[in-house]
C-alpha positions in Angstrom: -49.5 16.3 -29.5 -49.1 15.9 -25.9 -47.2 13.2 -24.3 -46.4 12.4 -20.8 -44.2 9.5 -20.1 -43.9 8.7 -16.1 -40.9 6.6 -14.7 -42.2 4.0 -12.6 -40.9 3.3 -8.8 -39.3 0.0 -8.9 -41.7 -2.4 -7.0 -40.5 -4.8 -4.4 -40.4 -7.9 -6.4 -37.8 -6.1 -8.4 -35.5 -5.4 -5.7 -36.0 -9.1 -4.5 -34.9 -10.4 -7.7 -31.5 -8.9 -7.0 -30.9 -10.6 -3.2 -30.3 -8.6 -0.3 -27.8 -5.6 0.1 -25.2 -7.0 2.5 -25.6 -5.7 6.3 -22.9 -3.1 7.5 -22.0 -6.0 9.6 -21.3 -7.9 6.8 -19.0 -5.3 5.0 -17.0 -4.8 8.3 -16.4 -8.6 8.8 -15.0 -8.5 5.3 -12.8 -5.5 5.5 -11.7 -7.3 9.4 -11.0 -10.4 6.9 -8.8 -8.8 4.1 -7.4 -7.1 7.1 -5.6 -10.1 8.9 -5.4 -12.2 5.7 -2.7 -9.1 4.3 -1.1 -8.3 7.4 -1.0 -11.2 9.8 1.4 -12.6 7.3 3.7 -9.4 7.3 3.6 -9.0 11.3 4.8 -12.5 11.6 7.6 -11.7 8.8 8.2 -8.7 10.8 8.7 -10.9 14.3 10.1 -13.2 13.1 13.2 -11.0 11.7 13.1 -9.0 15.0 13.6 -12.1 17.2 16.5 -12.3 19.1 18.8 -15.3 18.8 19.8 -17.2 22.3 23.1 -15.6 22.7 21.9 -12.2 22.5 22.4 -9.8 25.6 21.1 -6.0 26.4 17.6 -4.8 26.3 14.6 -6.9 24.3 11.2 -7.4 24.5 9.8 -10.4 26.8 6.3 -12.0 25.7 5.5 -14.0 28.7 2.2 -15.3 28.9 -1.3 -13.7 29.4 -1.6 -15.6 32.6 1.0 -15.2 34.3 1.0 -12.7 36.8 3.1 -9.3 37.0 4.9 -11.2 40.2 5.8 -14.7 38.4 7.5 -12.5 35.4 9.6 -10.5 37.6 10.8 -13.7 39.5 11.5 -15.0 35.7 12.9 -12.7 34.5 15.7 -12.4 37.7 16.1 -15.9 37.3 17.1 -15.5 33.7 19.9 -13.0 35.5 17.7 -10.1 34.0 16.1 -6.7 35.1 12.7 -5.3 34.9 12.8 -1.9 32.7 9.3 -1.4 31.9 6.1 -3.0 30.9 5.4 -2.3 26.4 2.7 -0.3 26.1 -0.6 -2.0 25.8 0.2 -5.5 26.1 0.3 -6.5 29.6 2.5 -9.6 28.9 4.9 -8.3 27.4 8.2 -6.4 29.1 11.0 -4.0 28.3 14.0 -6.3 30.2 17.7 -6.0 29.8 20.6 -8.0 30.8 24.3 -7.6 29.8 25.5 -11.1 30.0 25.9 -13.1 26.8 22.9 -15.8 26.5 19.9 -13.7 28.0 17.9 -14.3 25.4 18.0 -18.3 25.8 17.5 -17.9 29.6 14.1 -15.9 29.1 13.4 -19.1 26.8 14.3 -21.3 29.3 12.1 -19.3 32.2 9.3 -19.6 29.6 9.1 -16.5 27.2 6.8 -17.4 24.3 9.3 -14.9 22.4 12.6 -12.6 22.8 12.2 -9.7 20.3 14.2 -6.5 19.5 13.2 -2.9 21.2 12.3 -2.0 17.7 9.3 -4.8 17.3 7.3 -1.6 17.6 9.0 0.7 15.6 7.0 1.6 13.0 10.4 2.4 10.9 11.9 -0.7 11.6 8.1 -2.7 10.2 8.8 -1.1 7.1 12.6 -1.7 6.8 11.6 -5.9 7.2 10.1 -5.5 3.9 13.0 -3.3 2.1 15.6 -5.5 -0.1 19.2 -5.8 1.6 22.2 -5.4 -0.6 22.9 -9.0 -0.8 18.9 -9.5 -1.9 18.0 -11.5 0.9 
């Protein structure tokens, strides 16, 4: 006896009944969305422990904003009794600028910084260290 089974294609109305496959657009929005929902919280974490406090003096990073031109920043910054050291990499608001007199951070406040941050904001080592318990288990 002879038989021959044969496995049929699925037909279309099949694959209907199951909905659409998402687009590849779709997949990347939601990978972009798990994305900033996990780390947006961390990088602010991150800033906000690497923000300098008003008294601080030395070298930090200026965020000035967007709008402002390279000009306006460097007359800010001078008021705040500051000098230019060198733009950060990549963002073209904010600055490398140091000062050795007590209270520079609050002046770059006052002359409109949207924030005063450690030269280690960027430092990948540093990111990682926000997240690392302290001996006192802060």
């Amino acid at each position: 006896m002879n038989r021959t089974s044969s496995i049929a294609a699925p037909d279309a109305s099949a694959a209907r009944a199951c909905g659409p496959s998402p687009s590849r657009a779709a997949w990347a929005a939601v990978c972009v969305l798990l994305l900033a929902v996990t780390w947006l919280p961390l990088l602010g974490v991150h800033a906000a422990r690497m923000s300098r406090p008003d008294g601080a003096a030395g070298t930090v990073i200026a965020v000035f904003a967007p709008t402002l031109p390279a000009r306006e920043v460097f007359a800010r910054v001078a008021r705040a009794e500051g000098a230019m050291v060198r733009p950060v990499t990549g963002w073209r608001h904010a600055w490398y600028v140091r000062s050795p007199q007590a209270g520079f951070a609050g002046r770059l406040r006052a002359q409109g910084a949207w924030g005063v941050y450690a030269p280690e904001l960027l430092d990948a080592r540093a990111f990682l260290d926000c997240f690392r318990p302290t001996a006192d288990g802060d």
